[in-house]
BALOBA-1460 file (C-alpha; in Angstrom, 3 decimals):
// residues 298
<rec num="1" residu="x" x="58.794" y="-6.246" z="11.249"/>
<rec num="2" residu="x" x="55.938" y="-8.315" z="10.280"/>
<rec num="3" residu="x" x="57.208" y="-11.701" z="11.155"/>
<rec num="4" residu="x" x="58.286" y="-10.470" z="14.756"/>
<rec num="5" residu="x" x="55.171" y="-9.362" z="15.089"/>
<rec num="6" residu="x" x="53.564" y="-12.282" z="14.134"/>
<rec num="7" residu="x" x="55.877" y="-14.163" z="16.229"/>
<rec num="8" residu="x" x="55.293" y="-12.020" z="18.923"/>
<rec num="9" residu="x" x="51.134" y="-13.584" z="18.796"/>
<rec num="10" residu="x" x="52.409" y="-17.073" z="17.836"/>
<rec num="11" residu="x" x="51.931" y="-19.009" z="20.969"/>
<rec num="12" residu="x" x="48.613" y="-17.973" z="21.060"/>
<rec num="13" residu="x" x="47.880" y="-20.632" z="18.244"/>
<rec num="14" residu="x" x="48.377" y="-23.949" z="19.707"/>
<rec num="15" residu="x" x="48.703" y="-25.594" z="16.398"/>
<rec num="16" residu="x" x="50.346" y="-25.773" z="13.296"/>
<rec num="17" residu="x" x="47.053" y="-25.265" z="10.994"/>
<rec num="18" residu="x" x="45.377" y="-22.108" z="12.692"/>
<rec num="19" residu="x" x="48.916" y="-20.527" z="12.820"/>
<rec num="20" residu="x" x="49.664" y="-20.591" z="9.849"/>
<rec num="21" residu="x" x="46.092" y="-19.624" z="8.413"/>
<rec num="22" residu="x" x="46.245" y="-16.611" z="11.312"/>
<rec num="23" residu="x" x="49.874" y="-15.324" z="9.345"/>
<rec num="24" residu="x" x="48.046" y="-15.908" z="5.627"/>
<rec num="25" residu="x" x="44.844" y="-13.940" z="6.790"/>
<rec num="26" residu="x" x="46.427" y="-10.932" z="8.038"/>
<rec num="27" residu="x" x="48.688" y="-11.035" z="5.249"/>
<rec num="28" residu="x" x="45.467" y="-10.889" z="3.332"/>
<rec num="29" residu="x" x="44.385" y="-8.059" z="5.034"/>
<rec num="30" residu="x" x="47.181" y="-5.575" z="4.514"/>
<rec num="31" residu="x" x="46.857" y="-6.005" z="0.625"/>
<rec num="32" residu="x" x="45.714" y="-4.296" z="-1.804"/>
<rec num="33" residu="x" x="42.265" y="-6.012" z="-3.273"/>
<rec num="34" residu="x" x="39.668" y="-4.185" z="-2.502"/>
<rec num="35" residu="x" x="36.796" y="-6.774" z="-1.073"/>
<rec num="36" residu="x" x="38.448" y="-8.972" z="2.170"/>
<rec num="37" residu="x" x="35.918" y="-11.843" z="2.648"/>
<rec num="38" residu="x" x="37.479" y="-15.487" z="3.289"/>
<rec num="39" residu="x" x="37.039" y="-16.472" z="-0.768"/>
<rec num="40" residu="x" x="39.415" y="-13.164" z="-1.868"/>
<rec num="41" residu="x" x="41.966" y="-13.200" z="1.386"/>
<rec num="42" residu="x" x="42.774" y="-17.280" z="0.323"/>
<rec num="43" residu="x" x="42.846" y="-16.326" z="-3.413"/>
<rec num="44" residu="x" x="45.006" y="-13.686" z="-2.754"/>
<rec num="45" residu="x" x="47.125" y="-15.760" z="-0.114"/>
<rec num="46" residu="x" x="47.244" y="-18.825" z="-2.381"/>
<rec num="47" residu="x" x="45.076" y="-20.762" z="-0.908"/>
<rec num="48" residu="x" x="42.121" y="-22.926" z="-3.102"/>
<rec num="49" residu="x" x="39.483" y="-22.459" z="-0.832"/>
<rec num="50" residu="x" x="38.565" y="-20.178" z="1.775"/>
<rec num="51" residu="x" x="37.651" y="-23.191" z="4.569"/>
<rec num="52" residu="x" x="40.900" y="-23.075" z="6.744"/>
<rec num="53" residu="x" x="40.472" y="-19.010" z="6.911"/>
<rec num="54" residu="x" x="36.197" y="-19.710" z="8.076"/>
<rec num="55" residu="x" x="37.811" y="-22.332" z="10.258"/>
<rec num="56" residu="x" x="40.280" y="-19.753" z="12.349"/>
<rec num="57" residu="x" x="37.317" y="-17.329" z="12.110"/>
<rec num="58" residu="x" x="34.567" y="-20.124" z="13.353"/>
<rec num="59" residu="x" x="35.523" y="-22.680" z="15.545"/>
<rec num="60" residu="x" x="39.574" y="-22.359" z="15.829"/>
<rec num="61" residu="x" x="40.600" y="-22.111" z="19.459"/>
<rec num="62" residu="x" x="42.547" y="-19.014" z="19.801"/>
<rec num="63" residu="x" x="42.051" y="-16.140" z="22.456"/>
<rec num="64" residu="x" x="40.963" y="-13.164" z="20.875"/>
<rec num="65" residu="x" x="41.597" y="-11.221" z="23.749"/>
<rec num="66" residu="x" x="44.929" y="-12.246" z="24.377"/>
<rec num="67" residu="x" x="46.311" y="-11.666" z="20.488"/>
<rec num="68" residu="x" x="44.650" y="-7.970" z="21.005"/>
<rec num="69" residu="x" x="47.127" y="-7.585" z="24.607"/>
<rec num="70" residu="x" x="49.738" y="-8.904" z="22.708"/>
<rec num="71" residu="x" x="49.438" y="-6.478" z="19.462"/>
<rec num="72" residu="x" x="48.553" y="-3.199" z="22.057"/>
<rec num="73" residu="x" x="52.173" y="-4.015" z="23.883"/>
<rec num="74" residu="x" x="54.187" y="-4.786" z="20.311"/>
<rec num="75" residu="x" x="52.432" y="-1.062" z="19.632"/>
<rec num="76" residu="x" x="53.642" y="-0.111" z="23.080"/>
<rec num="77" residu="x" x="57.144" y="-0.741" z="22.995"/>
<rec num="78" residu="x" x="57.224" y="0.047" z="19.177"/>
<rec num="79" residu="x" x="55.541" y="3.768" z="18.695"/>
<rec num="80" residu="x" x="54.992" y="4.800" z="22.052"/>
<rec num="81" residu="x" x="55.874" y="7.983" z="23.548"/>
<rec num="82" residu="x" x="55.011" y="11.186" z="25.089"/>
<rec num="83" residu="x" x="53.264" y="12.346" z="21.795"/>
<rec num="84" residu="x" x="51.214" y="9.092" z="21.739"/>
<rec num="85" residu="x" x="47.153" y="10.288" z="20.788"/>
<rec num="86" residu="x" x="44.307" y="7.525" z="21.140"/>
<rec num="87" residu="x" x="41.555" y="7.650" z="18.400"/>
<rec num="88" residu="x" x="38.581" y="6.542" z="18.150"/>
<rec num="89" residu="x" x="35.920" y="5.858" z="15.337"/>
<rec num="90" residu="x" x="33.343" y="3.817" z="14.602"/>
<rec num="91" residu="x" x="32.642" y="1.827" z="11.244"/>
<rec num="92" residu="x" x="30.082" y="-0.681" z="9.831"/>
<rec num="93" residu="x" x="30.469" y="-3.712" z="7.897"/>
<rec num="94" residu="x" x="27.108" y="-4.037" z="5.529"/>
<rec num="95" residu="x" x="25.095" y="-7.542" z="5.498"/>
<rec num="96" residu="x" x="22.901" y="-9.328" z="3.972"/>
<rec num="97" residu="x" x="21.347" y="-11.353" z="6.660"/>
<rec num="98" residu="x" x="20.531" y="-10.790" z="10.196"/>
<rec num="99" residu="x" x="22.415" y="-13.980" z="12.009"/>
<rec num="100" residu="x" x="25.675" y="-11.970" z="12.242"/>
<rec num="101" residu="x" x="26.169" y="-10.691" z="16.021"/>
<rec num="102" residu="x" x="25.029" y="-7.021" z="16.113"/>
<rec num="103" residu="x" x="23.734" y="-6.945" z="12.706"/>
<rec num="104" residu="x" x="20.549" y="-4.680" z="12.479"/>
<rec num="105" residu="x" x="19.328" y="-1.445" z="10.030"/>
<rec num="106" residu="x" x="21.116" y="1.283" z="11.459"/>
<rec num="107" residu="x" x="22.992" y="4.089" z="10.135"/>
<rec num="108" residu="x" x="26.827" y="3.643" z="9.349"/>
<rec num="109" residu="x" x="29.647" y="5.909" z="7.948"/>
<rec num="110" residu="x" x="30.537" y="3.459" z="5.456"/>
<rec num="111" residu="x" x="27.954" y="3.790" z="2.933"/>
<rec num="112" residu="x" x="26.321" y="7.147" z="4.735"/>
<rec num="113" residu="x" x="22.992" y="6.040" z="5.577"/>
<rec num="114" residu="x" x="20.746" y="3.235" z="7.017"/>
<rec num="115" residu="x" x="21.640" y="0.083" z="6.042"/>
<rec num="116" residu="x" x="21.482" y="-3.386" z="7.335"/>
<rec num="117" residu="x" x="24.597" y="-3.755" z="8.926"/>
<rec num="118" residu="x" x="27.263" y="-4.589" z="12.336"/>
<rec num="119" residu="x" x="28.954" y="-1.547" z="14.072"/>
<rec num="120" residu="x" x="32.092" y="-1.797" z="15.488"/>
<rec num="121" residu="x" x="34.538" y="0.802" z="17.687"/>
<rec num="122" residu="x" x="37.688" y="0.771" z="17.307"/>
<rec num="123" residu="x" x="40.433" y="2.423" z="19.141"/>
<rec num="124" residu="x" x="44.085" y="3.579" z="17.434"/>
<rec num="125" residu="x" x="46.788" y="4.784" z="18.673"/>
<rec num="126" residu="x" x="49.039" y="6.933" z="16.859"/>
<rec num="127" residu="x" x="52.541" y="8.742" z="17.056"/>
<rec num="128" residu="x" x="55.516" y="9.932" z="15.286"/>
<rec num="129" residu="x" x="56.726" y="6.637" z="15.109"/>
<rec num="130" residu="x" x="53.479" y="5.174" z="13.337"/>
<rec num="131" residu="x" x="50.071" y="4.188" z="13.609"/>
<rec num="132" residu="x" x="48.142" y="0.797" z="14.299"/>
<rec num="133" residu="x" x="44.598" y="-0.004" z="15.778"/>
<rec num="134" residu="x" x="44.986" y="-1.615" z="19.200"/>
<rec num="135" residu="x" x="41.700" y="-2.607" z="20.223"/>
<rec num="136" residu="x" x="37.904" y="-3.004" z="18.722"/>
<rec num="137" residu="x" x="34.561" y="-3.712" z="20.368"/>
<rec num="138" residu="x" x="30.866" y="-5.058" z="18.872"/>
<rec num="139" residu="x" x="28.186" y="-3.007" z="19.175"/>
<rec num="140" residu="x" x="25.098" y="-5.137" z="20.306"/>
<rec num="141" residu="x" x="22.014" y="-3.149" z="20.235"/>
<rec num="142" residu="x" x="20.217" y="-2.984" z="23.145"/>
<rec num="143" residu="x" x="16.557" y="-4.442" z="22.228"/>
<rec num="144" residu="x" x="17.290" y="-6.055" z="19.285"/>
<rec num="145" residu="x" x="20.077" y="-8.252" z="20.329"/>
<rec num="146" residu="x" x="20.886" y="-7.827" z="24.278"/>
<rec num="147" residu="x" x="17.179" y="-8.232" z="25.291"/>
<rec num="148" residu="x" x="16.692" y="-11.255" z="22.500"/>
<rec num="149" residu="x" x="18.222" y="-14.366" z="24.811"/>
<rec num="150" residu="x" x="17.236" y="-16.544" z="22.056"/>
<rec num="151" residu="x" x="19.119" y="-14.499" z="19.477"/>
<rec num="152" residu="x" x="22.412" y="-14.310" z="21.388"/>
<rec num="153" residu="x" x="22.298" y="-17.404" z="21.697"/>
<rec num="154" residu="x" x="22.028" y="-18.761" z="18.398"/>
<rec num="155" residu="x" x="24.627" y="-16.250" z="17.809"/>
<rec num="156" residu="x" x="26.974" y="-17.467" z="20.410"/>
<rec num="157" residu="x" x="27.386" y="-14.278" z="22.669"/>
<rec num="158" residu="x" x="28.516" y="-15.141" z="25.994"/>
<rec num="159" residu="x" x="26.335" y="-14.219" z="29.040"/>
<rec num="160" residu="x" x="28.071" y="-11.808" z="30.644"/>
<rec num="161" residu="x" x="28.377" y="-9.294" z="27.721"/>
<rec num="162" residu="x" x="25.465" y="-6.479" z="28.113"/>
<rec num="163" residu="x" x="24.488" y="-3.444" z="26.572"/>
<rec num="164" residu="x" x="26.904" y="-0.951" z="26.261"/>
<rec num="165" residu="x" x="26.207" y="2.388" z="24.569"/>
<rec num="166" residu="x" x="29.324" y="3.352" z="21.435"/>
<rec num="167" residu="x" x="30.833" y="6.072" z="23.845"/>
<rec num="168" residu="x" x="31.126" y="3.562" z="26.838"/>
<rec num="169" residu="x" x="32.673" y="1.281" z="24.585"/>
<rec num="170" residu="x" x="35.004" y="3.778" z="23.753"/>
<rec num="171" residu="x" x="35.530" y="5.142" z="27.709"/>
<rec num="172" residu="x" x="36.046" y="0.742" z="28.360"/>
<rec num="173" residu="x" x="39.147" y="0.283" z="25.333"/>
<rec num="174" residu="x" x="40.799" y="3.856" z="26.471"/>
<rec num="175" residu="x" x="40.603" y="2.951" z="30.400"/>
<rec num="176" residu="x" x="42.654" y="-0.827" z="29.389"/>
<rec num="177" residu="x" x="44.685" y="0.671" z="26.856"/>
<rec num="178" residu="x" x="46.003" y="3.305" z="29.942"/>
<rec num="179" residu="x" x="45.867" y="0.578" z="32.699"/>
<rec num="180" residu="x" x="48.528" y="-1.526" z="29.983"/>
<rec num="181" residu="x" x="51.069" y="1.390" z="30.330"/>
<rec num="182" residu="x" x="49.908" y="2.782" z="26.588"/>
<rec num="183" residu="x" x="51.431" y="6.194" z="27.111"/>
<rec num="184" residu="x" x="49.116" y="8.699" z="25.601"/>
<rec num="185" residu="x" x="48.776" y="12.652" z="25.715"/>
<rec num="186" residu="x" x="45.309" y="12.952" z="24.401"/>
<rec num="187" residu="x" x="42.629" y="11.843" z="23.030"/>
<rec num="188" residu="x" x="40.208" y="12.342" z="19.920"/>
<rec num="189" residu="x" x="37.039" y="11.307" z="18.113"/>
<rec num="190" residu="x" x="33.720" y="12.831" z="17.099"/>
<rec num="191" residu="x" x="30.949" y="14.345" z="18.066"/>
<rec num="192" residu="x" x="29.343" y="11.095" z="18.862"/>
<rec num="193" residu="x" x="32.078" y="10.321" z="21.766"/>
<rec num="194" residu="x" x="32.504" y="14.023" z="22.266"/>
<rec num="195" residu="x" x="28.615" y="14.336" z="23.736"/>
<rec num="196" residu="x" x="29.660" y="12.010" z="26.343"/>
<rec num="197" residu="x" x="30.261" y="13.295" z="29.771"/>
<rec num="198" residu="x" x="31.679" y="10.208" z="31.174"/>
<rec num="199" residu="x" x="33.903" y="9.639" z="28.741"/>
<rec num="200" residu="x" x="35.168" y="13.235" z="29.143"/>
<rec num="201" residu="x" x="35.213" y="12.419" z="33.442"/>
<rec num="202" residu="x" x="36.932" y="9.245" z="32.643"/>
<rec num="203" residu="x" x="39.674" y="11.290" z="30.406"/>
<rec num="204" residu="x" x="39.855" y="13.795" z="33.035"/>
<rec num="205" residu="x" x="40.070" y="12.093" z="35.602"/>
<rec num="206" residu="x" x="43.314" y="10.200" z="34.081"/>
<rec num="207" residu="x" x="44.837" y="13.739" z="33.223"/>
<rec num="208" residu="x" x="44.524" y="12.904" z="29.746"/>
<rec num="209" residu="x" x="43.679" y="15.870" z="27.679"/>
<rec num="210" residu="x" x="41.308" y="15.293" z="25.006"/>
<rec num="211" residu="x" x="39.883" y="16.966" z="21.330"/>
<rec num="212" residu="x" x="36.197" y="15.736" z="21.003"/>
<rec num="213" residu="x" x="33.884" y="16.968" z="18.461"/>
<rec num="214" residu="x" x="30.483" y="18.302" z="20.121"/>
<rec num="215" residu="x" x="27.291" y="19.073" z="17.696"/>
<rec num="216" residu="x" x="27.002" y="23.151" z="17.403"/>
<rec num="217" residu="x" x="23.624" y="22.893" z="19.525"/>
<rec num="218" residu="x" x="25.870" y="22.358" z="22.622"/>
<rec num="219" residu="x" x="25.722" y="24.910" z="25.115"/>
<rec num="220" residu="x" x="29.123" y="26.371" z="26.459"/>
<rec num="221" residu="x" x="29.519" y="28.361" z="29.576"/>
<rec num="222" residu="x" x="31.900" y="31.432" z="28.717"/>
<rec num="223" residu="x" x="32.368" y="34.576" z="30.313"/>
<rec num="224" residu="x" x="33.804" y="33.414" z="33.695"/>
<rec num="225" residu="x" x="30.646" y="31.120" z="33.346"/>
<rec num="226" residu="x" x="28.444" y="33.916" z="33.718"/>
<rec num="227" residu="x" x="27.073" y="33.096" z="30.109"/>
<rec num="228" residu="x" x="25.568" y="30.231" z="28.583"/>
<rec num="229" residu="x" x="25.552" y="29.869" z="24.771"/>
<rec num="230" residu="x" x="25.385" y="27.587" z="22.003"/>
<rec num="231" residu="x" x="28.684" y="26.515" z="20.748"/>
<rec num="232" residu="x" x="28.463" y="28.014" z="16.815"/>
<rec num="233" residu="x" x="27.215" y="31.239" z="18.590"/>
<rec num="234" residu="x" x="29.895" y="32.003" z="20.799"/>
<rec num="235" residu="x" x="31.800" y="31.091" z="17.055"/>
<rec num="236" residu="x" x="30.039" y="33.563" z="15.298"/>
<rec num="237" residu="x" x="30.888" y="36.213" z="17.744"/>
<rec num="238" residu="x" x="34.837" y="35.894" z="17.750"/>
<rec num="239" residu="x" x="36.741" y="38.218" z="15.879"/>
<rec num="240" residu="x" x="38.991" y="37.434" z="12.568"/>
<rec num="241" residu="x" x="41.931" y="37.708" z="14.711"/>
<rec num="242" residu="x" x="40.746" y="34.851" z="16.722"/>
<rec num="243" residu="x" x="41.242" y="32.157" z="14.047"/>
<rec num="244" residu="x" x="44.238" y="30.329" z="12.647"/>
<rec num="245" residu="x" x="44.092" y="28.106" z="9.348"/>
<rec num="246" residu="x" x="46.199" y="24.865" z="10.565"/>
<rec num="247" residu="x" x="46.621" y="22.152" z="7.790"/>
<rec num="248" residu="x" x="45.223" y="18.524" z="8.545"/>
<rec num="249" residu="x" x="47.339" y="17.183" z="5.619"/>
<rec num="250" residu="x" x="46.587" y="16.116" z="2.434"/>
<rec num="251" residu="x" x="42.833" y="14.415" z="1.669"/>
<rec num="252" residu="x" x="41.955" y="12.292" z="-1.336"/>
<rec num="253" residu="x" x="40.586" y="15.982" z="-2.726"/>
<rec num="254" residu="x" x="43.769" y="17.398" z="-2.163"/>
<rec num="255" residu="x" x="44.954" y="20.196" z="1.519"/>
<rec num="256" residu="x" x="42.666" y="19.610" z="4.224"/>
<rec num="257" residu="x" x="42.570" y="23.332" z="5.916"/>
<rec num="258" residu="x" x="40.612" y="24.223" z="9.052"/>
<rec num="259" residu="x" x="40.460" y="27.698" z="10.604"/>
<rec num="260" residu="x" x="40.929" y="27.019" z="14.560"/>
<rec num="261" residu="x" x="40.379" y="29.244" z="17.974"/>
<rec num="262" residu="x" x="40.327" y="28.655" z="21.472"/>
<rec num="263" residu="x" x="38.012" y="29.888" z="23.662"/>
<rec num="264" residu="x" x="37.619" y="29.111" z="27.337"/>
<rec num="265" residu="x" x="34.669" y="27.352" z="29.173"/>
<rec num="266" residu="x" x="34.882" y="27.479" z="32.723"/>
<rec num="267" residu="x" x="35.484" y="29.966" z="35.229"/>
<rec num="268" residu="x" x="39.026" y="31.682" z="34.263"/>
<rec num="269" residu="x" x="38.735" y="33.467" z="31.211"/>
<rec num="270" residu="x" x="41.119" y="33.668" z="28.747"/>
<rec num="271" residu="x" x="41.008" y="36.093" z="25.466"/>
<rec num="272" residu="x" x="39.614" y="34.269" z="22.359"/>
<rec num="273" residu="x" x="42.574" y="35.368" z="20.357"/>
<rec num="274" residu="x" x="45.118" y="33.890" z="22.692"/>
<rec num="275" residu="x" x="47.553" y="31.741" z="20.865"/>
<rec num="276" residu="x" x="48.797" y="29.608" z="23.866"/>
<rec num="277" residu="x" x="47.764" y="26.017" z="24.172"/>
<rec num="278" residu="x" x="45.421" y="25.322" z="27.067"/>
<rec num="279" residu="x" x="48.239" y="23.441" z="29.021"/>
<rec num="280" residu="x" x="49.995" y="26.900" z="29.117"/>
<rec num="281" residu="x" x="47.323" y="29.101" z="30.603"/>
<rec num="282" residu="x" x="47.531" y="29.296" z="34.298"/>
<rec num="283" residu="x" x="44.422" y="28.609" z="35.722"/>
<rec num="284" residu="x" x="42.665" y="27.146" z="32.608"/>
<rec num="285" residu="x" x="40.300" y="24.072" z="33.248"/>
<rec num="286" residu="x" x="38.764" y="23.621" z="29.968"/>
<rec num="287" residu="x" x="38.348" y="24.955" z="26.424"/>
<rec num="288" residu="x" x="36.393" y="24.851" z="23.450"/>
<rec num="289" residu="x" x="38.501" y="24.731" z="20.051"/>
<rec num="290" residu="x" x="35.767" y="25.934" z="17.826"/>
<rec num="291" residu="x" x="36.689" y="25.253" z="13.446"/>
<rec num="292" residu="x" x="35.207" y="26.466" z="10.681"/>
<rec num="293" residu="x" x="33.823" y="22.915" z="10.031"/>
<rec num="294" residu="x" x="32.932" y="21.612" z="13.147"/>
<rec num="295" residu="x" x="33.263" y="22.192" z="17.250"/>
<rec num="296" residu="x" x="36.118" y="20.417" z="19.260"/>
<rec num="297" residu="x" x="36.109" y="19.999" z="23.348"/>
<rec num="298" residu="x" x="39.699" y="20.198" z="24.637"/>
């Protein structure tokens, strides 16, 4: 499977050299050592220097954009199907310097506070079938890097990319994604893409249902929408019978377990300790999955 699919991206390598490197780097990447810079990914590849990998990376002419439609269709025709979900998640890649596009001291999940580092969003797609990431974005900060014209330049950022905030990233990879035929039922992420409202419009408005985390300050509308509450109130409030322990599978700590109910936000109210899905409840518009861990928008 891994040569068709590197076959499948092969023409967009015009020649030999960056072809080849392109097939050794991503080779690199799907093993096993543990730091994947251009000096470990040739070791590991058998190369004796890492200077055809910084070439592909550098000044190779290849179209990024192109090898991403290709590997979101390969994903496509290979694990998709009615079950397909669409995640997304952010993660940060520490550095030293501050030349890298994006690079600033902000917080990332990686090493769980403020460092000097790039952000990136990615978007995965998953299924019964399997699992791959399909698409990625940069995260430019707005006055750091989008406002600095003499920094982007330097840094060779084209013109026409602007600010974008993390969720609208997000709202941009799911809308192509959908507009390539990706067939997906829902959609998930956390609380930062979950505060979002367009992201939830743009979901919405595609008919694809969603699970987004929101912070437990949110305030829900329940009671017909007579009643306006913060989210880990109107959790407090439900009864034991309400809840039902689902497993998340296994963690690197062992069972992941979360305790789940749905409660409806809107206008048609619908008992807390209903076990029905939302997409069963007649008249249902919107819910809030509330966890013992967390708050989910569905």
């Amino acid at each position: 499977m891994f040569d068709q699919a590197m076959g499948r991206i092969a023409g967009q390598f015009r020649r030999v050299e960056p072809r080849t490197t392109a097939r050794a780097f991503v080779l690199g990447l799907l093993s096993s050592i543990e730091r994947k810079n251009c000096w470990r990914l040739a070791e590991e590849t058998g190369q004796a220097r890492p200077h055809a990998m910084q070439r592909l990376l550098r000044s190779a002419r290849w179209d990024a954009e192109a090898v991403r439609d290709e590997v979101r269709s390969y994903v496509a025709e290979h694990l998709g199907g009615a079950d397909g979900v669409l995640i997304i998640d952010e993660t940060g890649f520490p550095k030293k310097g501050r030349r890298s596009a994006g690079v600033q001291r902000q917080y990332t999940g990686t090493a769980g506070r403020i460092e000097n580092s790039q952000v990136g969003v990615f978007l995965a797609y998953a299924s019964r079938r399997g699992r791959a990431l399909i698409d990625r974005r940069l995260y430019l900060p707005q006055h750091t890097w989008c406002e600095d014209t003499e920094r982007r330049t330097d840094a060779g950022i084209p013109e026409d990319v602007q600010f974008a905030t993390k969720p609208r990233l997000a709202t941009q990879m799911i809308a192509a994604a959908l507009d390539a035929g990706l067939t997906a039922s829902w959609a998930t992420g956390d609380e930062a893409y979950g505060q979002d409202p367009s992201l939830r419009s743009e979901l919405e408005g595609r008919g694809t249902g969603y699970v987004l985390a929101v912070v437990c300050t949110t305030r829900v509308r329940i009671n017909q929408g007579r009643t306006a509450m913060r989210a880990d109130a109107v959790a407090a409030g439900l009864p034991a019978g309400a809840w039902h322990r689902q497993s998340a599978g296994t963690g690197a700590k062992g069972p992941r377990y979360y305790d789940w109910a749905w409660v409806q936000v809107g206008a048609d109210e619908v008992e807390a300790s209903s076990t029905a899905p939302p997409s069963t409840i007649p008249g249902i518009s919107s819910c809030i999955t509330t966890r013992s861990r967390g708050f989910r928008m569905a």
